[in-house]
Steps between C-alpha positions, in 0.01 A plus 500: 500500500517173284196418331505181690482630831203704368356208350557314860321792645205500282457166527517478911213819446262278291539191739413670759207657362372168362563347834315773687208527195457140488353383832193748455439375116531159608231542795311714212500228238403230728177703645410551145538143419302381768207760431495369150482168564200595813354674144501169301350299731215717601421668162560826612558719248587853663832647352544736846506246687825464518630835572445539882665194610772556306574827637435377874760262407725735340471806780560185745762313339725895492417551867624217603861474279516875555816456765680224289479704160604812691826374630500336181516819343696682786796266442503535162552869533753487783669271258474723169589789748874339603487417130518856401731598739738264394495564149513873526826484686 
């Protein structure tokens, strides 16, 4: 195996876990943004504030992209699979 095929392979790995990661983080982020700025405006000061909306958003967020970043990940493996196959013939 060429060290650019594994390089090709390592990169198609990280894409696909950035592409699967990044829809929860972004929902994350933008929950957390909003409770801040709800936190500036009304002077509340509570640090845990944050915490249980965040994870509603997060344990929703995975539920719902579950099926997507599953064949995601099925494909991926089917195609590392035929991958192997090849190159060990």
């Amino acid at each position: 195996m060429s060290q650019q095929l594994a390089l090709n392979l390592l990169n198609e790995a990280i894409k696909i876990g950035v592409m699967v990661a990044a829809p929860v983080l972004l929902a994350s982020l933008i929950v957390g943004l909003i409770i801040s700025i709800f936190q500036v405006v009304t002077s509340i000061q509570e640090i845990t504030l944050t915490f249980i909306p965040k994870i509603l958003t997060t344990a929703i967020m995975i539920i719902l992209i579950l099926p997507w970043a599953t064949n995601s990940f099925v494909t991926f493996t089917k195609m590392l699979f035929k991958f192997i196959i090849q190159v060990s013939k």
